[in-house]
N, CA, C and O atoms as a DFTB+ gen file, in Angstrom:
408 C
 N C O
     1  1     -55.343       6.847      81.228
     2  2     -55.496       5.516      81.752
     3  2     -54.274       4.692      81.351
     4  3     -53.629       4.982      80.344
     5  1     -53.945       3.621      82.174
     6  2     -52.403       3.457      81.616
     7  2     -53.035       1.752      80.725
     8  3     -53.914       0.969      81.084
     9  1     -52.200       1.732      79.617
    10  2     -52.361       0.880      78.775
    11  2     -52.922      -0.900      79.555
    12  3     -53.980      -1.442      79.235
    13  1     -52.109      -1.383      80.374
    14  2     -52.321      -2.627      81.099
    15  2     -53.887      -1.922      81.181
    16  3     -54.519      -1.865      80.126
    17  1     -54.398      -1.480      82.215
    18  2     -55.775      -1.366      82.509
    19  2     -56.560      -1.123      81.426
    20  3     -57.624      -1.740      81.378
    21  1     -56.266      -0.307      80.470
    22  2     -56.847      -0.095      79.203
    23  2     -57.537      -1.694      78.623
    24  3     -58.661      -2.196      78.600
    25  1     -56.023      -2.147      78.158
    26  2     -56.459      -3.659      77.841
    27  2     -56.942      -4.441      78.513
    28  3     -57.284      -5.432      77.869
    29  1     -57.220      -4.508      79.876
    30  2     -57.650      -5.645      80.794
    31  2     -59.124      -4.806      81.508
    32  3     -59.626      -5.190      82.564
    33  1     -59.559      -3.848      80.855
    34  2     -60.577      -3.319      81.314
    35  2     -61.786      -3.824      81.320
    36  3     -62.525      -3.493      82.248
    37  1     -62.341      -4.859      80.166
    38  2     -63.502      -5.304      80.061
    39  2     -63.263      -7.060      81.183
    40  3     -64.217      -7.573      81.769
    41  1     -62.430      -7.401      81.203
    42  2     -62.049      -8.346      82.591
    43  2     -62.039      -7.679      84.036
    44  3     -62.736      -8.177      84.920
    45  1     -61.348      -6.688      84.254
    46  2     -61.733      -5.313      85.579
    47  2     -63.591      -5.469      85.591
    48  3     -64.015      -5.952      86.641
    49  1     -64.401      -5.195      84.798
    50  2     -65.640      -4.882      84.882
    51  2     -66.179      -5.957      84.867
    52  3     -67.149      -6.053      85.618
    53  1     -65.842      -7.064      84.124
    54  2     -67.258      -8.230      83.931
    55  2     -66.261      -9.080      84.859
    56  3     -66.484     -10.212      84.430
    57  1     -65.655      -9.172      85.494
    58  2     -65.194     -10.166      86.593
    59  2     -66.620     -10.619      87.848
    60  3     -66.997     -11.739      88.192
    61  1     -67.099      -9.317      88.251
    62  2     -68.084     -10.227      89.025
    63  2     -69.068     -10.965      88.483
    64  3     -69.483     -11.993      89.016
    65  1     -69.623     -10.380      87.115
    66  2     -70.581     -11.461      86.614
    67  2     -69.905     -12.558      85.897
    68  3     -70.604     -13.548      85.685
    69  1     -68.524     -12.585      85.425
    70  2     -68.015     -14.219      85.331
    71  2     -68.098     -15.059      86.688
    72  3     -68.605     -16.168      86.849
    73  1     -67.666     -14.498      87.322
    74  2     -67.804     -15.019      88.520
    75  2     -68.927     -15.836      88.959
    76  3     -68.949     -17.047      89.184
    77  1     -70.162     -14.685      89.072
    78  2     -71.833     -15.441      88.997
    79  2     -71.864     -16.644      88.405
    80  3     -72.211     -17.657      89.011
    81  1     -71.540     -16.633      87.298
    82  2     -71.755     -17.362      86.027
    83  2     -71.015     -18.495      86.203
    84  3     -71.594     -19.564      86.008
    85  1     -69.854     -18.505      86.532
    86  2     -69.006     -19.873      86.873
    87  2     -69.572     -20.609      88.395
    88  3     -69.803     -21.809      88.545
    89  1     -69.709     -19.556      89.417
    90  2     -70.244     -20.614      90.489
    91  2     -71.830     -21.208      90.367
    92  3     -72.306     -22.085      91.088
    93  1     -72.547     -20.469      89.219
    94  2     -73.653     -21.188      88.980
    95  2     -73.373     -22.476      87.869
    96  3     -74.044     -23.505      87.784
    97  1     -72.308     -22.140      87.139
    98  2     -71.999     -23.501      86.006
    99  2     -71.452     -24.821      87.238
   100  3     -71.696     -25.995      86.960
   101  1     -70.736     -24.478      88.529
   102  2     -69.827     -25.275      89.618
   103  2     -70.853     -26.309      90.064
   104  3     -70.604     -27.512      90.130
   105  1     -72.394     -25.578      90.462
   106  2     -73.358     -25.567      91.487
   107  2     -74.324     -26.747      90.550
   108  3     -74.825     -27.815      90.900
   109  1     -74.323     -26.017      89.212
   110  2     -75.782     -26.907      88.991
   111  2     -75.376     -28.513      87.684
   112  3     -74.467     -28.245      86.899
   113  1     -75.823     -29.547      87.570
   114  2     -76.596     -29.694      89.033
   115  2     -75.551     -30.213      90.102
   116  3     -74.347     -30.429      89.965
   117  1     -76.616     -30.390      91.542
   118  2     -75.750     -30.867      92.669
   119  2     -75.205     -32.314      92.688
   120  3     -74.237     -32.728      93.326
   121  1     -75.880     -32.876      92.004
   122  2     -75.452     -34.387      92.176
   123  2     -74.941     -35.062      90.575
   124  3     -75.262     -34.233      89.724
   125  1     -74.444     -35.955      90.101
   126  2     -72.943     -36.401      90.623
   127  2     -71.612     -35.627      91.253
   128  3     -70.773     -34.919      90.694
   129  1     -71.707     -35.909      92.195
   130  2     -70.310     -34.770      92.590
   131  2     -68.892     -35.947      92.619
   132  3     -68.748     -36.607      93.648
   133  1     -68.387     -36.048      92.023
   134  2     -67.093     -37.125      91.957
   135  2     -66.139     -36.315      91.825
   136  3     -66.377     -35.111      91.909
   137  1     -64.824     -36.782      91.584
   138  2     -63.458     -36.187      91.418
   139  2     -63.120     -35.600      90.044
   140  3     -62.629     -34.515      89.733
   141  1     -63.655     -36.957      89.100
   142  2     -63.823     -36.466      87.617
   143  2     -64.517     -35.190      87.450
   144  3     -64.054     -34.261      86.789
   145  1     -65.433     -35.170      87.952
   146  2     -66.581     -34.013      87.587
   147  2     -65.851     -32.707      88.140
   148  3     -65.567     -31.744      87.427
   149  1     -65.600     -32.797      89.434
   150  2     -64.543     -31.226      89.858
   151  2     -63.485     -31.433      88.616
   152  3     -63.780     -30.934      87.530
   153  1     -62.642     -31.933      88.717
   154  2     -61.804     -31.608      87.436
   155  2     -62.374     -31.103      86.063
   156  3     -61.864     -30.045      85.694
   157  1     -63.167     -31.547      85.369
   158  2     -63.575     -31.382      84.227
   159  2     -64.294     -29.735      84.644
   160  3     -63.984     -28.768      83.949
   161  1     -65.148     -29.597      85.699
   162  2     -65.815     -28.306      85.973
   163  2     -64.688     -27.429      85.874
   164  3     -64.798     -26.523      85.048
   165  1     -63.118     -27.531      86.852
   166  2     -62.689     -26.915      86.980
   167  2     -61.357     -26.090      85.647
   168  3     -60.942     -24.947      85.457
   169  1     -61.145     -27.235      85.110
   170  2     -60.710     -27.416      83.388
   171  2     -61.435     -26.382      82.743
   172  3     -60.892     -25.401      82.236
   173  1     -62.730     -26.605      82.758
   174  2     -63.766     -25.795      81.867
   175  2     -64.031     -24.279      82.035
   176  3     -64.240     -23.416      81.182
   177  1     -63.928     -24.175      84.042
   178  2     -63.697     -22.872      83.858
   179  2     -62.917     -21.791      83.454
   180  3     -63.033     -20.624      83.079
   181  1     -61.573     -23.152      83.813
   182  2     -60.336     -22.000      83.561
   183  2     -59.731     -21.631      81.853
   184  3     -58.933     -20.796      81.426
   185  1     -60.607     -22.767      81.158
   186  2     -60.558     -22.494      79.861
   187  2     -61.666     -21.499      79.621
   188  3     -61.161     -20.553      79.016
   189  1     -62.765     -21.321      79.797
   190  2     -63.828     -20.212      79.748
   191  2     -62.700     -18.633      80.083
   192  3     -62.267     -18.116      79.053
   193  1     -62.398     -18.141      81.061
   194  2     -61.454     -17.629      81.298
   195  2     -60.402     -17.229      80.300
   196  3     -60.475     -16.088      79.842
   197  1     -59.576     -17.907      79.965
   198  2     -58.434     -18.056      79.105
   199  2     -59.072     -17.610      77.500
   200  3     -58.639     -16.812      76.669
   201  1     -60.047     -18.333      77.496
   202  2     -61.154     -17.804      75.824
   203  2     -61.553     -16.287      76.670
   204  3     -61.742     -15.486      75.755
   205  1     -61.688     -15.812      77.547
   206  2     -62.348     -14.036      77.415
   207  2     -60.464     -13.084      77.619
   208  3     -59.942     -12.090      77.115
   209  1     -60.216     -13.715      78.227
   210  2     -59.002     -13.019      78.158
   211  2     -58.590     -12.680      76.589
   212  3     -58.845     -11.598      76.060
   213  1     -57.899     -13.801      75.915
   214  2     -57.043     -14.111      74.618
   215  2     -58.122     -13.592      73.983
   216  3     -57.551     -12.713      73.337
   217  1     -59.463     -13.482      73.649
   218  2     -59.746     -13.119      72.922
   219  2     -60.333     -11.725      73.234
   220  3     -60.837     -11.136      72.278
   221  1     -60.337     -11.243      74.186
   222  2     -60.549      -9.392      74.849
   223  2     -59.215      -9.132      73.853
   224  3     -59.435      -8.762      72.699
   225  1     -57.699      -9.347      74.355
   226  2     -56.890      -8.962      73.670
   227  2     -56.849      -8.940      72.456
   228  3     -56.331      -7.968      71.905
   229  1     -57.279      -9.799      71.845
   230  2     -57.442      -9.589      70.071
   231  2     -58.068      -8.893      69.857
   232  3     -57.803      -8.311      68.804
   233  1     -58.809      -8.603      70.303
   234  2     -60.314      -8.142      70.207
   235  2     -59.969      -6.610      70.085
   236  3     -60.280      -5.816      69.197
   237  1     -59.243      -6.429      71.223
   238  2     -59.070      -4.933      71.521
   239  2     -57.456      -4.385      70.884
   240  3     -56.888      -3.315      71.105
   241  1     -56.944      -5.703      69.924
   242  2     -55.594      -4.848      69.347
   243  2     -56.623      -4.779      67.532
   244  3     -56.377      -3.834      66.781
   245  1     -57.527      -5.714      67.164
   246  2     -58.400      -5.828      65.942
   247  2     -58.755      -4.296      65.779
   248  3     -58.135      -3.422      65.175
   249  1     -59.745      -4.237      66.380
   250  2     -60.714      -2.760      66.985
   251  2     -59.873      -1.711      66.102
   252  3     -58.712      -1.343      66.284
   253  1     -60.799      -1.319      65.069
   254  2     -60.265       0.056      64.182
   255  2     -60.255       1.535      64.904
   256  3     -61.352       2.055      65.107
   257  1     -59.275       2.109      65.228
   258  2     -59.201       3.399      66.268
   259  2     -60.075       4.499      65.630
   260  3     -60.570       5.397      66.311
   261  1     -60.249       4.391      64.270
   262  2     -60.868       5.442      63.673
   263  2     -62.289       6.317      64.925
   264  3     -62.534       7.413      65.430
   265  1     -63.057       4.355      64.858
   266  2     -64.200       5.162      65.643
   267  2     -64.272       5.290      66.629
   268  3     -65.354       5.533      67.163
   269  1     -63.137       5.181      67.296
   270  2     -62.716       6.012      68.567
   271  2     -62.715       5.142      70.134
   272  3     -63.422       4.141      70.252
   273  1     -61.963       5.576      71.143
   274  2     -60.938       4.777      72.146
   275  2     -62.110       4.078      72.910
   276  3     -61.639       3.136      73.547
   277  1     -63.794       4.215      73.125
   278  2     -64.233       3.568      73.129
   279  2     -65.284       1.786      72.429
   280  3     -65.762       0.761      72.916
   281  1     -65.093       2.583      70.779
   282  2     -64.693       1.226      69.847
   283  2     -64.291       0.319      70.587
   284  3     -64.975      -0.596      71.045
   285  1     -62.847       0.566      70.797
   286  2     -61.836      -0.910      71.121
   287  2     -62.580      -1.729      72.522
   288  3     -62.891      -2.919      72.479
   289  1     -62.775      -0.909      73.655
   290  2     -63.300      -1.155      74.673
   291  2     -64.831      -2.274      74.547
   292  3     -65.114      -3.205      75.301
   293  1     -65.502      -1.846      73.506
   294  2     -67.043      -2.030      73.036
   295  2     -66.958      -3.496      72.618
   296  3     -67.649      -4.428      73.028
   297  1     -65.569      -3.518      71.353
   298  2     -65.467      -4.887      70.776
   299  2     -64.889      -6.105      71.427
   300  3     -65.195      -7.293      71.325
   301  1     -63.692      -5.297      72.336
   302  2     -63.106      -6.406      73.187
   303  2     -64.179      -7.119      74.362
   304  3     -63.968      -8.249      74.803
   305  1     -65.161      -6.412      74.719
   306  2     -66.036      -6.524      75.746
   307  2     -66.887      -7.874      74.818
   308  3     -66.786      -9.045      75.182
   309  1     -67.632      -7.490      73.709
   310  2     -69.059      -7.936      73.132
   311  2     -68.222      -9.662      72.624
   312  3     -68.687     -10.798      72.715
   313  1     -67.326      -9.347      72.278
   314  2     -66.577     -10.660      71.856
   315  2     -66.160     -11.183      72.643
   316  3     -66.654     -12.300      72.799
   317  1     -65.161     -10.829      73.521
   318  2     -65.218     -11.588      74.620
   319  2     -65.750     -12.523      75.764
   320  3     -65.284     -13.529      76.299
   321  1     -67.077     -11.693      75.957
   322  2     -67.836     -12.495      76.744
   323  2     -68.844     -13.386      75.519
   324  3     -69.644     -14.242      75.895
   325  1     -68.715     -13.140      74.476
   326  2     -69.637     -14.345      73.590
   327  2     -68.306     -15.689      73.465
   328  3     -68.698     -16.850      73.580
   329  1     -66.919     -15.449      73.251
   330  2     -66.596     -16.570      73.520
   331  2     -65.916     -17.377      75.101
   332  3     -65.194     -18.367      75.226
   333  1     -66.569     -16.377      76.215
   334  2     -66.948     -17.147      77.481
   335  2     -67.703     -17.749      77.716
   336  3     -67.572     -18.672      78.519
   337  1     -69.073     -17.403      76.961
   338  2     -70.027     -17.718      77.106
   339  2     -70.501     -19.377      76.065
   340  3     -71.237     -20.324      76.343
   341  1     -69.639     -19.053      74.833
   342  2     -69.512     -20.329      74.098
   343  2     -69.060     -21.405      74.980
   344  3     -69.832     -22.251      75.431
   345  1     -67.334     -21.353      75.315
   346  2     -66.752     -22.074      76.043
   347  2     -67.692     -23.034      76.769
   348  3     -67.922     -24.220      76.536
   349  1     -68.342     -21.943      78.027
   350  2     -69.371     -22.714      79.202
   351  2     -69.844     -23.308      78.668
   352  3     -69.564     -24.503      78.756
   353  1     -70.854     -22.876      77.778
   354  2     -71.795     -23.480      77.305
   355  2     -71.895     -24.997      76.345
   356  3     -72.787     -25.775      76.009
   357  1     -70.475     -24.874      76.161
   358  2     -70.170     -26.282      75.347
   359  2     -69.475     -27.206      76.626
   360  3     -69.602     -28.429      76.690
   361  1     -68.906     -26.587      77.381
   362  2     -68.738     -27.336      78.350
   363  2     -69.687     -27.880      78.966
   364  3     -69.708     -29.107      79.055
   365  1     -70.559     -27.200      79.458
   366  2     -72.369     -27.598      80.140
   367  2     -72.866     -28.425      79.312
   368  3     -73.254     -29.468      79.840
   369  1     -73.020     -28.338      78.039
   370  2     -73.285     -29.466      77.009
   371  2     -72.747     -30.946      77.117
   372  3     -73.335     -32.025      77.194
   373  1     -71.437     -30.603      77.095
   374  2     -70.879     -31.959      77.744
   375  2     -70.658     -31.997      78.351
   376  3     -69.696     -32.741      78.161
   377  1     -70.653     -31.730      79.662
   378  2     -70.377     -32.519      80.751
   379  2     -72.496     -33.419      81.026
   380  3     -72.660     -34.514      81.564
   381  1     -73.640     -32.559      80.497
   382  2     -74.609     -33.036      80.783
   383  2     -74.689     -33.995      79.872
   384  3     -75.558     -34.850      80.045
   385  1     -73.803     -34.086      78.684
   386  2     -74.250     -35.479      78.169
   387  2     -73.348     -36.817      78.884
   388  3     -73.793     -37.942      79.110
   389  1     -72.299     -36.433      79.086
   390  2     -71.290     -37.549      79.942
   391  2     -72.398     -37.918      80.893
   392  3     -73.061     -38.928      80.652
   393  1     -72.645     -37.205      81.920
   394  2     -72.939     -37.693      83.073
   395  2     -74.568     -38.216      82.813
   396  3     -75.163     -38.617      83.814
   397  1     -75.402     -38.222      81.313
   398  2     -75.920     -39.264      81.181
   399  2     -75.670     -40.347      80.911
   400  3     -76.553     -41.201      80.997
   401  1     -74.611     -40.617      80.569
   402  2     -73.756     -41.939      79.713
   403  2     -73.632     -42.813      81.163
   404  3     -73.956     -43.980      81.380
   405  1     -72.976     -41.696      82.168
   406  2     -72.369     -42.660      82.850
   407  2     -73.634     -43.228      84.301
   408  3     -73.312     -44.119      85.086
């Protein structure tokens, strides 16, 4: 397997369910829809993103080879999507408390 795909493998596989996951963070809820709000949604995703990437890569240069070439794959995956999943989720946090404020 050539190294690029190696490392970008757990992004290759969980791309469609980020995907899910971001057009349901886009979608809900439907109303306030303003300019602010697309920006901040769209900010949030691409930082969600940027946290599974940067941290797949750490993740998967960390990863002790001992226990073998699926290890690295296992850790970059399980960590990764927990800090995608942080990201959103603090994003969803605030943006639902803003848009009670406002």
């Amino acid at each position: 397997m050539s190294p690029l795909v190696s490392l970008n493998l757990a992004l290759i596989l969980f791309l469609p369910w980020l995907l899910i996951l971001g057009v349901l963070y886009w979608l809900y809820p439907r109303q306030p829809r303003h300019g602010r709000r697309r920006l901040f949604d769209a900010g949030a995703l691409a930082a969600s993103l940027a946290a599974f990437v940067l941290t797949m890569q750490w993740a998967y240069g960390y990863a002790d080879p001992r226990w073998g070439g699926m290890w690295k794959q296992i850790l970059a995956t399980s960590v990764a999507y927990g800090a995608f999943l942080l990201v959103l989720g603090l994003a969803f946090a605030f943006r639902r408390r803003w848009m009670a404020r406002s």
